[in-house]
N, C-alpha and C positions, 0 to 999 in steps of 0.2 A: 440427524436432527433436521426436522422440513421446518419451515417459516410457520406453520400451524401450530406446531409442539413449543415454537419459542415463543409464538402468541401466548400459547395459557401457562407458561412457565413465568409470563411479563407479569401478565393479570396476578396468580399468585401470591407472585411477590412484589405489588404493586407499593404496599407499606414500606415497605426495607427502599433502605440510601440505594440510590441509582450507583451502579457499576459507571465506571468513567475513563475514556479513552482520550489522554491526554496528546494535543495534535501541535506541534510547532511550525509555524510557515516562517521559509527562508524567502523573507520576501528582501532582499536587495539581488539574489537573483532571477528570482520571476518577475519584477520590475522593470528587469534589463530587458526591452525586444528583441536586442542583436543577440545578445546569449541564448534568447527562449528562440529565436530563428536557427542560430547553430545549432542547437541542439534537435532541432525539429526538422534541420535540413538532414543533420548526421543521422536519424535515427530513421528517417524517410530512406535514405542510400546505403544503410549499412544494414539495417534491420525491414526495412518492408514492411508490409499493413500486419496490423493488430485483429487479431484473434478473440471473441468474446466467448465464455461457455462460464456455463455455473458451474460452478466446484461443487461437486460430488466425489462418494467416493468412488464413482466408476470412470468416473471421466477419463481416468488416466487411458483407459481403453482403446479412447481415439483421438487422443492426443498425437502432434506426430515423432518420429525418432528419430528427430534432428536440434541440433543445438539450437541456442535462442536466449530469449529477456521472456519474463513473467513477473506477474504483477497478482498478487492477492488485493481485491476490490469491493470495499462492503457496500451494498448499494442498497440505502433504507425503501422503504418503499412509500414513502412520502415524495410526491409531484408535483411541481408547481404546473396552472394552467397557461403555456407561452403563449403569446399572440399570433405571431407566426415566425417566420427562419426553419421550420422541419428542427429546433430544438428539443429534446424529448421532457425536460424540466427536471431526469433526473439531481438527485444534488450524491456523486459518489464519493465513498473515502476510500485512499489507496492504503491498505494498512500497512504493504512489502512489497518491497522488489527485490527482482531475485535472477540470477542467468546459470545458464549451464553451458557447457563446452568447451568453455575458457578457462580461468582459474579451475583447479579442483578435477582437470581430465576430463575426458571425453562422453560424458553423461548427458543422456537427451532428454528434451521438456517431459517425454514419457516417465521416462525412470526418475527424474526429478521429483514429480510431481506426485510419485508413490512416497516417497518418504513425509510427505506431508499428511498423509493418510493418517497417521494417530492423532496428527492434532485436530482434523477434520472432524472422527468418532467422536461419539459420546455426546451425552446430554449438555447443554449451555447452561447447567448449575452452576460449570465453574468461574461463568462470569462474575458467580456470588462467592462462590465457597475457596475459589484458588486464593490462596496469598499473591497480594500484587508486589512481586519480587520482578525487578525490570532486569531482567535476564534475559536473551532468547529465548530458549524452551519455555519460562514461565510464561512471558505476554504471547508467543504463538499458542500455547494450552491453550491461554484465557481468551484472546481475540478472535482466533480462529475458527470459533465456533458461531459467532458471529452472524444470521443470514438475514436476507438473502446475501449471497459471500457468491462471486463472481472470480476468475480464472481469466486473465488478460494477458495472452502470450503473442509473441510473434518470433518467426523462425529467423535467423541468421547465420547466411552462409558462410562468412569468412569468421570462423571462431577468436582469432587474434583482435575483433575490434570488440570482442562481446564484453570482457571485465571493464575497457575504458566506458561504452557505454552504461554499462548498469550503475557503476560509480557519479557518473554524470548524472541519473536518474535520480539515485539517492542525493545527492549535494543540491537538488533542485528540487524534490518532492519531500524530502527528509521523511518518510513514510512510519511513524510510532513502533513499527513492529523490527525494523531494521536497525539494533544495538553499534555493530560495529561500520564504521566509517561513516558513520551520522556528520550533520557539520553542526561545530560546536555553537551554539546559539544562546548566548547570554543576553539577556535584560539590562541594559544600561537606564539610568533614569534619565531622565530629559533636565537637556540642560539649554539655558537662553544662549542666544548665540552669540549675545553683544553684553560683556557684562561691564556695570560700573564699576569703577576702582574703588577701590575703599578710602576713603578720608583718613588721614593719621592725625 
């Protein structure tokens, strides 16, 4: 499915209720500097630079056969124009993160990233027609198909740091498409902080 095809599938079905990708931000840890510094120191020495390629389905191709962290990244194609910083304006969503080598044996970002491969095929109808069942396999069918849809990996050598990192990824980016070990994130209503006592 190219960005062209999902164009006139949009047009289409422009009448019908907008399909919707529900995003939660763990913000009392992206708040934190010192945690987003540790975590950006760890993933700098244990993980090494980031990798960008569109997910296709060939990509796997030249991908390399070494363990790692990966990231499925939908990246719309709306831009803001920056002033200047070499900013590029994109605005990305991370939908998954995902690692190999660690947990799960000795599987490389190649062979990983072949099993993603049915969720990648096929037409983005099922943005419309999938049942929104918050399962794995249901939101990867239904998001996945998603483009432009972008492939953010990077290699890591010592495979023993790779599960703590990707854990620390998801508890930090809570990514929608990632079910298990999400951090649990409940809505409290706001409360005053100084309250009066009650009169008897």
């Amino acid at each position: 499915m190219s960005v062209k095809d999902l164009e006139a599938l949009v047009a289409a079905r422009r009448d019908q209720p907008s399909p919707v990708l529900t995003i939660e931000v763990p913000l009392l840890r992206l708040l934190s500097a010192v945690e987003c510094d540790h975590l950006t120191r760890s993933l700098g020495e244990e993980a090494g630079v980031w990798e960008v390629a569109t997910a296709t389905e060939r990509l796997w191709e030249t991908l390399p056969d070494s363990p790692g962290l990966y990231m499925f990244v939908w990246c719309p194609t709306l831009r803001l124009s920056m002033a200047a910083g070499g900013h590029s304006g994109r605005l990305p969503y991370i939908l998954y993160v995902g690692q190999t080598g660690g947990r799960g044996g000795p599987m490389t970002l190649r062979q990983r990233y072949k099993h993603y491969l049915r969720y990648l095929a096929g037409g983005a109808e099922q943005l419309w027609t999938e049942p929104l069942v918050r399962t794995r396999e249901s939101l990867m069918n239904r998001f996945l198909k998603l483009r432009p849809l972008e492939f953010w990996y990077s290699v890591a050598p010592d495979c023993r740091s790779i599960p703590a990192l990707e854990d620390r990824l998801i508890q930090f980016l809570n990514p929608p498409l990632n079910i298990a070990r999400r951090p649990r994130i409940i809505a409290k209503p706001a409360r005053p902080a100084f309250m009066q006592p009650k009169e008897v």
